[in-house]
N, CA, C and O of each residue as an XYZ file, in Angstrom:
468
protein
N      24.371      5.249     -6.912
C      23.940      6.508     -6.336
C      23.916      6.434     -4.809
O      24.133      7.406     -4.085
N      23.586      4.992     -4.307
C      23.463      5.227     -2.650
C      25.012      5.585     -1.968
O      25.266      6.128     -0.894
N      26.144      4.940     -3.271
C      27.103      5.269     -2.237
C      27.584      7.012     -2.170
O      28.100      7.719     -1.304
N      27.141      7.212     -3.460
C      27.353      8.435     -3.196
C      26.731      9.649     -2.074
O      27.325     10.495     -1.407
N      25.347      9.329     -2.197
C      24.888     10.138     -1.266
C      25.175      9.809      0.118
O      25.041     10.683      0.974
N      25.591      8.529      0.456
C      26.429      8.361      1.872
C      27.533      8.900      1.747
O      27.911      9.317      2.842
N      28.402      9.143      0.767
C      29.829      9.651      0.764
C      29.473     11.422      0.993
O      30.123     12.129      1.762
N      28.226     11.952      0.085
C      28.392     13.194      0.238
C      27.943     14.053      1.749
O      28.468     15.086      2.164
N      27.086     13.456      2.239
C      26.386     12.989      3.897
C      27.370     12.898      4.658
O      27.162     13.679      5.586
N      28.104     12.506      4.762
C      29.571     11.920      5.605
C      30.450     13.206      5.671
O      30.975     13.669      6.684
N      30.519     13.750      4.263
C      31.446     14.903      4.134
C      31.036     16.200      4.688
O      31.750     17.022      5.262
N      29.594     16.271      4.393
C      28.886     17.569      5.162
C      28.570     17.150      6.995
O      28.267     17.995      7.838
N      28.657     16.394      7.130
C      28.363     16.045      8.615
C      30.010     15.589      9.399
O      30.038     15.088     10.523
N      31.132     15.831      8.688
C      32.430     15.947      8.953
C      32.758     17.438      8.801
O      33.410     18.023      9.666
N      32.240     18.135      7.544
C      32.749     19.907      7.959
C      32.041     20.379      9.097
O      32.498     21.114      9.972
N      30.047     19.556      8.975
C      29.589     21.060     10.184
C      30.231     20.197     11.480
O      30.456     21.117     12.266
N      30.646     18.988     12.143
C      31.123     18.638     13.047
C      32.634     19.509     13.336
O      32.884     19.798     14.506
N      33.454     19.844     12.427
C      34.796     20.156     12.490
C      34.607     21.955     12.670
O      35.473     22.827     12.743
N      33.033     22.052     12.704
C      33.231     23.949     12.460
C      34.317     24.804     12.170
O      34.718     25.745     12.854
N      34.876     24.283     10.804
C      35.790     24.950     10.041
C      35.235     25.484      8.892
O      35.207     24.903      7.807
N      34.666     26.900      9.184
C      33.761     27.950      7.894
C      34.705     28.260      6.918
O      34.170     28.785      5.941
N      36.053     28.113      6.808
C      36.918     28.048      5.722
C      36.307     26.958      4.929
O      35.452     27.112      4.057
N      36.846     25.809      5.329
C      36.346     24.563      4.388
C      35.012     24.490      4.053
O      34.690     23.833      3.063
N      33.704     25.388      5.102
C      32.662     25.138      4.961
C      32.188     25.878      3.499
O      31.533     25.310      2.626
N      32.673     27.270      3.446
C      32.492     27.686      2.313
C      33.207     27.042      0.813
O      32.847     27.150     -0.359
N      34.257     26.410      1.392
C      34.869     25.602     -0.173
C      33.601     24.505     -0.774
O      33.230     24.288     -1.927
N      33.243     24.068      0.251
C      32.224     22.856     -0.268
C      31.062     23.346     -0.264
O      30.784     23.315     -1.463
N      30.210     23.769      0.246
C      29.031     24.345      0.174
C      28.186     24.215     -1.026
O      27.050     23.760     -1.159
N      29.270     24.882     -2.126
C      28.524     25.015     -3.769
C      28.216     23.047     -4.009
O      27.109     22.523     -4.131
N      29.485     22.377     -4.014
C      29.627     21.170     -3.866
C      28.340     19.965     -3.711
O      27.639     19.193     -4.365
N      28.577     20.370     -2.562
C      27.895     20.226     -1.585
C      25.628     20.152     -1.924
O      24.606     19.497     -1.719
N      26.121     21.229     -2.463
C      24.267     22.252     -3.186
C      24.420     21.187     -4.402
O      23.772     20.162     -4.189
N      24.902     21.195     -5.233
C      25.047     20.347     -6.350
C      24.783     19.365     -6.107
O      23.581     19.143     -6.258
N      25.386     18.522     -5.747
C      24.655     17.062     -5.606
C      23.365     17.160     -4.847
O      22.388     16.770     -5.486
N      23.156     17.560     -3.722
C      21.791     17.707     -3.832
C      20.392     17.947     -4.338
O      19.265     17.520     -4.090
N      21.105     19.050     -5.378
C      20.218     19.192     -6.401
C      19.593     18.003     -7.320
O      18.408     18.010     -7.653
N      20.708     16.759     -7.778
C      21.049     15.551     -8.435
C      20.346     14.820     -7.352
O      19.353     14.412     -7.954
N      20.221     14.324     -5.906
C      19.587     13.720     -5.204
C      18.792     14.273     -5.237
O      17.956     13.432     -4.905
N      17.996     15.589     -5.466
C      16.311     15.758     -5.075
C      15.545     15.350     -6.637
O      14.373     14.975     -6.651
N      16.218     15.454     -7.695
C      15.581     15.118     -9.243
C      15.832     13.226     -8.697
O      14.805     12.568     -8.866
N      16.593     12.719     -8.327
C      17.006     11.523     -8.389
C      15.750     10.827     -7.130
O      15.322      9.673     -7.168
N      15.455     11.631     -6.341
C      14.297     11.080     -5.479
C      13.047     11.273     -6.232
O      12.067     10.640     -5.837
N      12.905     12.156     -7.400
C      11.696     12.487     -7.380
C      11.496     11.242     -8.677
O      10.415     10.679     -8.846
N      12.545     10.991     -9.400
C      12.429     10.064    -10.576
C      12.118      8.302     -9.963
O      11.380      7.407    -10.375
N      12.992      8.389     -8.924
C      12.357      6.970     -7.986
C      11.403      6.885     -7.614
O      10.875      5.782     -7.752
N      10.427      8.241     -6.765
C       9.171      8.059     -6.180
C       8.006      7.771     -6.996
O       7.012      7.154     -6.613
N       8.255      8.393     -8.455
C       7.175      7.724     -9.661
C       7.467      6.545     -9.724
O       6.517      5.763     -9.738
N       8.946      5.944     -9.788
C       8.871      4.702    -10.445
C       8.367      3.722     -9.556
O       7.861      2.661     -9.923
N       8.542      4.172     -8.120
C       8.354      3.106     -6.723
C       6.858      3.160     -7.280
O       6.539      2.242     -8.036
N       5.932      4.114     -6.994
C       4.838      4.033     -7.293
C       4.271      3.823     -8.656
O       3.282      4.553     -8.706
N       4.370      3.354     -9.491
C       4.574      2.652    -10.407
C       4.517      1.647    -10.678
O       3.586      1.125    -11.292
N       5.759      0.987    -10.183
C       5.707     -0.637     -9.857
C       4.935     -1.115     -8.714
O       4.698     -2.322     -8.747
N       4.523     -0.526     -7.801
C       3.399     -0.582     -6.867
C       2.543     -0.975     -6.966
O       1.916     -1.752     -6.247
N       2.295     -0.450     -8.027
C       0.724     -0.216     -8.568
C       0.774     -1.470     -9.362
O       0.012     -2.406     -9.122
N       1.537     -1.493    -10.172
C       1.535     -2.440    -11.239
C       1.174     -4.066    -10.613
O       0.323     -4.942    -10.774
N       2.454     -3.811     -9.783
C       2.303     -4.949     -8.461
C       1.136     -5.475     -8.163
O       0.829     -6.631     -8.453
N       0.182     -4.429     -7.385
C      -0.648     -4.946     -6.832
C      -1.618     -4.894     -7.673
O      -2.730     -5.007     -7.157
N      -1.586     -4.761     -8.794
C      -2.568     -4.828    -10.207
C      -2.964     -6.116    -10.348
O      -4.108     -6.565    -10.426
N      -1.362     -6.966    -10.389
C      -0.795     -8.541    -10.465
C      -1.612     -9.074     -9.523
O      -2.435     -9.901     -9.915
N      -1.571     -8.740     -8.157
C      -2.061     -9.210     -7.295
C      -3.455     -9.631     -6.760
O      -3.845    -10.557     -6.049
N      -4.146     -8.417     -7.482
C      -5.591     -8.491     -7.971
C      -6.158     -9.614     -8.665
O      -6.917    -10.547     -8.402
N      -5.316     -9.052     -9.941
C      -5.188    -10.029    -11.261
C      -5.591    -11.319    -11.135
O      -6.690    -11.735    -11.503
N      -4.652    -12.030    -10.578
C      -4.171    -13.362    -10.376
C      -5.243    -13.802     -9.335
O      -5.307    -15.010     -9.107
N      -6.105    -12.956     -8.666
C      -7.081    -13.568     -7.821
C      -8.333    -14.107     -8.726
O      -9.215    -14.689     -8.094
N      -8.473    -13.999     -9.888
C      -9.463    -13.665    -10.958
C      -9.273    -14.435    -11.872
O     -10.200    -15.078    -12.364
N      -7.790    -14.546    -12.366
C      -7.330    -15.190    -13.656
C      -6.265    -16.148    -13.269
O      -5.247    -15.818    -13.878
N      -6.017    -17.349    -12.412
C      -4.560    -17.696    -11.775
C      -3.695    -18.352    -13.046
O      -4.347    -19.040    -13.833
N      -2.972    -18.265    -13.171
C      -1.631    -18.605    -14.255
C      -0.008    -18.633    -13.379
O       0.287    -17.657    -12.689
N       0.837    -19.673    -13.477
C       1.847    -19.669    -13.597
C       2.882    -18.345    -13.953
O       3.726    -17.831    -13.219
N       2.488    -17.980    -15.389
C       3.524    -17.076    -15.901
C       3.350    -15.528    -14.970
O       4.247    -14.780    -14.580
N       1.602    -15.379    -14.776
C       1.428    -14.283    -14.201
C       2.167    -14.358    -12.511
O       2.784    -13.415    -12.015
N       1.965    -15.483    -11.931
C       2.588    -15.734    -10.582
C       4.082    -14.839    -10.979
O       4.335    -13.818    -10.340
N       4.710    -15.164    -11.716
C       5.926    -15.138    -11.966
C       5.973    -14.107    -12.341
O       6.689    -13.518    -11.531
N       5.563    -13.204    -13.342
C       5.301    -12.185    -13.353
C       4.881    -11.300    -11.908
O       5.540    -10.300    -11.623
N       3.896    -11.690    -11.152
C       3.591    -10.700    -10.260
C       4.475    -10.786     -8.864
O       4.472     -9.947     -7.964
N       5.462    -12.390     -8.933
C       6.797    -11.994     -8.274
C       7.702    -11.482     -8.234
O       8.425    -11.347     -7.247
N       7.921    -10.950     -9.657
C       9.027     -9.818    -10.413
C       8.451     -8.471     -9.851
O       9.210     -7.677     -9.295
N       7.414     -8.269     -9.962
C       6.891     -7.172     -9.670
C       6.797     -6.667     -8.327
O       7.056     -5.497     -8.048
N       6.487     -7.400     -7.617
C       6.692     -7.609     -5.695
C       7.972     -7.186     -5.629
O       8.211     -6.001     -5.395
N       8.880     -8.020     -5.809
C      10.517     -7.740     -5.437
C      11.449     -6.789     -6.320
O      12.635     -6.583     -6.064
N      10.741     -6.231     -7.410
C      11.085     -5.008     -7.701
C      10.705     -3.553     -6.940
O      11.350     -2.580     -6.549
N       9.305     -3.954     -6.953
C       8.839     -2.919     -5.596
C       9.506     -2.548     -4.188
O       9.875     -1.464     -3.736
N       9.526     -3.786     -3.686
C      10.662     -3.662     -2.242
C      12.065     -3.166     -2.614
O      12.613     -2.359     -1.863
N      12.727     -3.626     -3.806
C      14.038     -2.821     -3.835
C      13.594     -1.235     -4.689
O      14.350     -0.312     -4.385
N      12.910     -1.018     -5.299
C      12.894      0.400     -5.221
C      12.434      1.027     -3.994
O      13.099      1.984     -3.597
N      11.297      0.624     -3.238
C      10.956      0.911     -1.463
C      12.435      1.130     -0.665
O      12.468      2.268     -0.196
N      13.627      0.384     -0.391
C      14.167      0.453     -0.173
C      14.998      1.443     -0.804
O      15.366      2.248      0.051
N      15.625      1.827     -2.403
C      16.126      2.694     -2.556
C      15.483      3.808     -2.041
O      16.300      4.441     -1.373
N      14.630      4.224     -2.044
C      13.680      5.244     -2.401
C      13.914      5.932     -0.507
O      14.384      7.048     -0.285
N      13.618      5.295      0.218
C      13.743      5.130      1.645
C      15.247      5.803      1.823
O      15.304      6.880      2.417
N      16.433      5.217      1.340
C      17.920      5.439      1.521
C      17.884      6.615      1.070
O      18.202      7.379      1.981
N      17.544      7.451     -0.365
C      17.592      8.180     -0.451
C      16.545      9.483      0.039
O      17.051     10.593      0.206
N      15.095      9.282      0.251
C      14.588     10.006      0.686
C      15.594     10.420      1.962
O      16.157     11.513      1.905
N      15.836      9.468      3.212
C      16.414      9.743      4.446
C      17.580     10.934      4.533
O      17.645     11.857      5.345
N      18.562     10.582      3.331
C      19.924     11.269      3.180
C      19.247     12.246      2.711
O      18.782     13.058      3.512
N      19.103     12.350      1.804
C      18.166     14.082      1.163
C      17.727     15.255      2.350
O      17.816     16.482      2.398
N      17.239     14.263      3.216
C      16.826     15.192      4.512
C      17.745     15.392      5.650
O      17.393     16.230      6.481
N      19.085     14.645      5.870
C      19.767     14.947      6.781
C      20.651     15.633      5.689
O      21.709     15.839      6.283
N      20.779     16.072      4.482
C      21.790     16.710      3.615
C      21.044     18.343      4.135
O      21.750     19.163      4.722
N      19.728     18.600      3.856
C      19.276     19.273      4.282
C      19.493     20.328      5.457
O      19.545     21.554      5.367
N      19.591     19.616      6.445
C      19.817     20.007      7.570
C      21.308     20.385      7.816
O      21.748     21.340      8.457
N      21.979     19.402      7.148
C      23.381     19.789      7.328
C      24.128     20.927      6.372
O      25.075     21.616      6.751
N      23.506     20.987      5.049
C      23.363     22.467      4.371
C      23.311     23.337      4.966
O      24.253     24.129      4.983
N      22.086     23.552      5.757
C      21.576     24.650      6.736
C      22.768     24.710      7.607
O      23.457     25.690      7.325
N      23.316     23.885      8.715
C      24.428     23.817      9.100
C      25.719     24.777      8.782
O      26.324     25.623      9.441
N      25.858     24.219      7.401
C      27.123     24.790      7.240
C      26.980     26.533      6.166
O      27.700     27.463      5.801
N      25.866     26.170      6.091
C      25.595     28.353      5.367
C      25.809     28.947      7.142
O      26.282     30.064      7.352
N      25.491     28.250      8.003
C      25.419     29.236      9.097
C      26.868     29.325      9.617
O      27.223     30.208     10.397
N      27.600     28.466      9.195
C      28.866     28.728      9.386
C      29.485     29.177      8.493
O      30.532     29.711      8.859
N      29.327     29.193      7.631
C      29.684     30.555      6.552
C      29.471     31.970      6.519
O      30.242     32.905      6.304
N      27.875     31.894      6.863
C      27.357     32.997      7.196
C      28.470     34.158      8.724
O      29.146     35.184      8.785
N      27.993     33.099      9.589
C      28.730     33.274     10.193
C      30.006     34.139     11.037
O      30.239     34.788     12.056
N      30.969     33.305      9.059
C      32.107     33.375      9.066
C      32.281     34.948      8.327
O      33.119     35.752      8.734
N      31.313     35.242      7.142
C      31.248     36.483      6.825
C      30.966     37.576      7.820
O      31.569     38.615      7.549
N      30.309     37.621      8.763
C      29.856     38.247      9.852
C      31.267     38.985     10.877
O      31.644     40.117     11.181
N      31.668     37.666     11.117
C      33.181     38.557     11.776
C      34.119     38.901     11.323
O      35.121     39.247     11.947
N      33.937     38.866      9.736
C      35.154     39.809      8.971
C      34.784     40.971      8.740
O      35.549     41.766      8.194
């Protein structure tokens, strides 16, 4: 998914750079679509980040109370699952919001473009 939302980011920040409201309106719908798929896709990560978070620092608690081997190991799975969903979660929150902006972007060049016909 990250490469995609860099691929789709790239493409909207190449039409509104090229201010070509022809192409802007071809992609637009495109464009809305996957975003739609990145904002369900952020919102399904931000439970899970917080989630394993929690769980995490459950471990972390835990293990101050009860110390064990397996739980160590356990509550290191849980740590470094956390940071790579933190990190997804981060990549995609970021793109979601410059997709945003660049949406806005290119309706106004559509808009625009309807305006002087």
């Amino acid at each position: 998914m990250e490469k995609t939302i860099l691929k789709i980011t790239a493409l909207a920040r190449e039409i509104a750079n090229s201010k070509d409201s022809e192409r802007a309106s071809e992609n637009i719908d495109y464009i809305k679509s996957w975003l739609s798929r990145f904002q369900h896709e952020r919102l399904i990560h931000l439970i899970v980040t917080v989630a394993f978070s929690l769980i995490a620092m459950g471990c972390v608690l835990y293990i101050n109370v009860c110390f064990s081997i397996p739980l160590l190991i356990l509550t290191a799975i849980f740590v470094v699952m956390s940071i790579a969903y933190i990190r997804h979660y981060y990549i995609l929150e970021n793109n979601v919001q410059k997709l945003y902006f660049l949406v806005d972007e290119l309706e106004g060049l559509v808009k625009g473009k309807n305006d002087s016909e």
